[in-house]
C-alpha positions in Angstrom: 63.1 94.5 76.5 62.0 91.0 77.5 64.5 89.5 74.5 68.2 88.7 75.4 69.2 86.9 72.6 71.3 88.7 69.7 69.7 87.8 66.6 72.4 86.3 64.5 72.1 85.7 60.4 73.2 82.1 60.8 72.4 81.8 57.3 75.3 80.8 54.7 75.8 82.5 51.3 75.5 80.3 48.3 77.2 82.3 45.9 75.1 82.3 42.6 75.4 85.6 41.3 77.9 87.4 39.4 79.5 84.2 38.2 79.3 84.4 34.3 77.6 81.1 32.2 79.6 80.0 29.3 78.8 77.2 26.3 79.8 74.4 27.1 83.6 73.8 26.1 84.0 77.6 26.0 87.4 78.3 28.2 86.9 80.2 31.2 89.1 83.4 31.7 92.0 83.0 34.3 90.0 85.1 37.0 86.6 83.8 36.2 87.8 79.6 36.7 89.2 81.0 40.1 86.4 82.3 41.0 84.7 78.6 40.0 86.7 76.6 41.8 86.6 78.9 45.2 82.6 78.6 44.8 83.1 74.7 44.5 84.9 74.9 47.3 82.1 77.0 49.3 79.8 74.5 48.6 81.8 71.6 49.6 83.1 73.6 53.0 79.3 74.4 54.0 78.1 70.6 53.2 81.0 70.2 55.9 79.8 72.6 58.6 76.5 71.3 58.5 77.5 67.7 59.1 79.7 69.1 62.1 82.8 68.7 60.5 84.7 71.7 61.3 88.4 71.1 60.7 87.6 69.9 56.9 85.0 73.0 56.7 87.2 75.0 57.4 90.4 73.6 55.3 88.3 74.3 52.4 86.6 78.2 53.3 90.8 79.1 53.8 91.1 77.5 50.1 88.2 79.3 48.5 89.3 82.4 50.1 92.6 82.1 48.5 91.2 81.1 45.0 89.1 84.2 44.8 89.4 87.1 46.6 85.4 88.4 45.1 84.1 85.2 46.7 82.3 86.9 49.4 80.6 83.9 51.0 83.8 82.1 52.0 84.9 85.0 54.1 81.3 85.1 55.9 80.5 81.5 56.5 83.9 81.0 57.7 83.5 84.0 60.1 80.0 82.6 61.4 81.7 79.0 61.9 84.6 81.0 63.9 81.7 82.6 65.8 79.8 79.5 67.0 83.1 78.4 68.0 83.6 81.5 70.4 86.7 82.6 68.4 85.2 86.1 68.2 89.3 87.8 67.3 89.0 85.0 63.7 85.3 85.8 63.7 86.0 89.6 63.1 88.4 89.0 61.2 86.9 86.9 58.6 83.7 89.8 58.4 85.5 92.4 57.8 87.3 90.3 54.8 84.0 89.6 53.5 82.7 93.2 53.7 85.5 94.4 51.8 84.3 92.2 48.9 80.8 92.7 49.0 79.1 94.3 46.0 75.9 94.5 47.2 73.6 96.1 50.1 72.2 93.0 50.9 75.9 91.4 51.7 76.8 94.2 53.7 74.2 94.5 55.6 74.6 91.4 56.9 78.5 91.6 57.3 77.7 94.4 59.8 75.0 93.0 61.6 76.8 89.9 62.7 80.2 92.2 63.0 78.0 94.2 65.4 77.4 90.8 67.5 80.9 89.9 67.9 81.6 93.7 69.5 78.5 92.7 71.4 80.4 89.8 72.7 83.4 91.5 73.5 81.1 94.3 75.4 82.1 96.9 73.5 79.2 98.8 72.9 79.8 102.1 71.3 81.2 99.9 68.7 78.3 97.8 68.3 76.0 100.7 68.4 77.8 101.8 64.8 78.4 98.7 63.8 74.3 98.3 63.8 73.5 101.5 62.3 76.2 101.2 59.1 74.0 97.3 58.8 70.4 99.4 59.1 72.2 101.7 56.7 71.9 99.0 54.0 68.8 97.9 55.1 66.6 99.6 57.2 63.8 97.5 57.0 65.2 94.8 58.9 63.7 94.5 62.7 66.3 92.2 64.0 69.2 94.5 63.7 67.1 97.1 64.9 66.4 95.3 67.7 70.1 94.5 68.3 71.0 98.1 68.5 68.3 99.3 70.9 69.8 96.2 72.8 73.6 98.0 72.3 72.4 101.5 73.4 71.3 99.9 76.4 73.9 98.7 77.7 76.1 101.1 76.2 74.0 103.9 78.6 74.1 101.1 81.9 77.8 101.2 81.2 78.7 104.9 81.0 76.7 104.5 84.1 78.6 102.6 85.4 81.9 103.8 84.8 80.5 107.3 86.2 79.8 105.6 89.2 83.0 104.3 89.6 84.3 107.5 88.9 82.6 108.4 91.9 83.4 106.1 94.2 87.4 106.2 93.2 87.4 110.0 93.9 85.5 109.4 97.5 88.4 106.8 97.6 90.6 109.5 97.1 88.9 111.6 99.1 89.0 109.8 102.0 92.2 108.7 101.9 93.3 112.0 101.6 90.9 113.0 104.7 92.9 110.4 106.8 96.2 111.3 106.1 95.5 115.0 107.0 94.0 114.1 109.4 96.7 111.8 110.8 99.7 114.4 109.7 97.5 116.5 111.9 97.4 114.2 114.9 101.3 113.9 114.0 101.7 117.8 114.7 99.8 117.9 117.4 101.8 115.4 119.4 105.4 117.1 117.9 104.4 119.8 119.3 103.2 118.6 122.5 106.4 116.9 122.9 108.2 119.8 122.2 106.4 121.5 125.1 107.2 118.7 127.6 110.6 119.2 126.6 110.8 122.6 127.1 109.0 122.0 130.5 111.5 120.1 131.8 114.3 121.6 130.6 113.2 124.9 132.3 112.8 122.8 135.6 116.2 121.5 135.2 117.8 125.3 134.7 115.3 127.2 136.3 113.3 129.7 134.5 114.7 133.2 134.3 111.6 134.8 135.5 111.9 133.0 138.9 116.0 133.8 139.1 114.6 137.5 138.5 112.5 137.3 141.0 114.6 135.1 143.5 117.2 137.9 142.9 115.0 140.7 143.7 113.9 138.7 147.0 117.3 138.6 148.2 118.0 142.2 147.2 115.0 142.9 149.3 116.1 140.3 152.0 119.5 142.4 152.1 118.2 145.6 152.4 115.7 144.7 155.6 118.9 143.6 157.3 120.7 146.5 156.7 118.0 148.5 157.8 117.7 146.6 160.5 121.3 146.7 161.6 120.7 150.7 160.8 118.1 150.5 163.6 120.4 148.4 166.1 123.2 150.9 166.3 123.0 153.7 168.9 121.9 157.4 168.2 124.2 160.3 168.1 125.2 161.5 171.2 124.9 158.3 173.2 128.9 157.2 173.6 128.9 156.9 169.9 131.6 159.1 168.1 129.7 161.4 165.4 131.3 160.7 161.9 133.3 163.9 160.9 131.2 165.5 158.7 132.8 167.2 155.4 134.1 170.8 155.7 131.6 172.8 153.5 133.9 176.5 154.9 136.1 178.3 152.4 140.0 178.1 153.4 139.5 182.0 154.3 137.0 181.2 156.8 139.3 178.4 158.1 141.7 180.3 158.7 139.9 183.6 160.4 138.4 180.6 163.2 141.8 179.3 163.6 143.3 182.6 164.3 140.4 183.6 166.7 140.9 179.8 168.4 144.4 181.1 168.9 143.5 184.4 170.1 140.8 182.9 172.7 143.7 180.4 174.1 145.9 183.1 174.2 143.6 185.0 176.8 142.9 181.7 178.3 146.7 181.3 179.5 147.0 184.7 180.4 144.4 184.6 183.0 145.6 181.7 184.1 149.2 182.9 185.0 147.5 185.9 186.4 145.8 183.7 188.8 148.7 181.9 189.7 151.0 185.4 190.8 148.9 185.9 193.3 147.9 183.0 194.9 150.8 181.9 196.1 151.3 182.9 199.4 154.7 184.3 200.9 156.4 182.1 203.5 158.1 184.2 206.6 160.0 181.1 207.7 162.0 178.4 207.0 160.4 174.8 207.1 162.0 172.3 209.5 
């Protein structure tokens, strides 16, 4: 769409209809002159506006509004003077007051076309996008609000875009974010850990590992018993001037005693050949010695 203007019904009511003609001196009911004078007061705010005067324009919409609350054109010009102002919160405001006293299609529809522009101004979209089709509701032959809404969907659908996109990119956000932080509480364990094992290291070095004490023990076990066998080797072998260790008695005390009775029987014999020998080997002297 080459157009980028809202189309706005700029247009002020002059309030004509529904106001009842009466003879002239005929008294008007209580509601009826109220609704008079807040027409009076229309005209006179809307000569006002024209002329650029918008304080006193405005004095007198607030007045006719509160002489008549079925004076639907005070509510809507005083909205569209709020809108050219930029005061879209008053703007609203006075539309909405107007379409709850409009009576026919023709008012409505423009109450909603123009409420759908201020929701355009605020960039609220969805809102404009029902706000249009409740106007082409009343009148569905008219091209600018039509126009206006194909304008709303638009940038209702670049929005929801939008906010998809951002979607998006928040949850790669997170994503990422959450990426770095495993991967720095990774980086964390790794160098705990690492620490940990340098400080088992060294504590190992300082007390010596068991495995090496187990070892070292065995060496000196092993040391030891090459000496010994070593010294074994040094000393002399039986019968050389060395003394044979007594072995244990593996004999019954019977047999003990039978050897030390035939010991004594043997030395018995022993010493009587012995004095045998002597008897006669001494020889007989036949004279005295000097």
């Amino acid at each position: 769409m080459k157009k980028t203007i809202i189309a706005f019904f700029i247009g002020l009511f002059l309030q004509t209809g529904g106001v009842a003609v009466f003879a002239q001196g005929e008294e008007l009911p209580e509601d009826k002159r109220s609704l008079r004078q807040s027409v009076d007061l229309t005209y006179e705010a809307n000569s006002d506006l024209v002329e650029e005067n918008f304080v006193e324009a405005e004095a007198k919409y607030r007045k006719a509004i509160a002489k008549s609350q079925k004076n639907t054109a005070a509510p809507y010009n005083l909205g569209n003077a709020y809108y050219n102002k930029k005061s879209m919160g008053e703007a609203f405001m006075r539309y909405k007051e107007a379409g709850e006293s409009a009576e026919t299609k023709a008012e409505r529809h423009k109450v909603f076309h123009n409420m759908g522009n201020v929701f355009m101004k605020n960039k609220e979209y969805q809102k404009a996008v029902e706000t249009y089709k409740q106007a082409l509701r009343n009148d569905p032959t008219d091209e600018e609000t039509r126009y206006n809404l194909a304008l709303a969907k638009e940038m209702l659908e670049k929005e929801q875009q939008q906010n998809q996109q951002n979607q998006d990119d928040q949850n790669q956000d997170n994503q990422d974010n959450k990426d770095n932080q495993d991967q720095q509480q990774q980086q964390q364990q790794d160098q705990d850990q690492q620490n940990q094992d340098q400080q088992n290291q060294d504590q190992q070095e300082q007390e010596g590992d068991p495995n090496d004490q187990g070892q070292d023990q065995q060496d000196k076990k092993d040391e030891g018993e090459g000496e010994q066998e070593e010294q074994q080797q040094k000393k002399p072998e039986q019968g050389e001037g060395q003394p044979q260790q007594p072995r244990q008695s593996q004999l019954s005390p019977q047999q003990i005693k039978n050897i030390l009775e035939a010991m004594n029987n043997e030395e018995k014999k022993v010493q009587e050949k012995m004095n045998a020998k002597k008897v006669k080997g001494i020889p007989v002297k036949s004279e005295k010695d000097w």
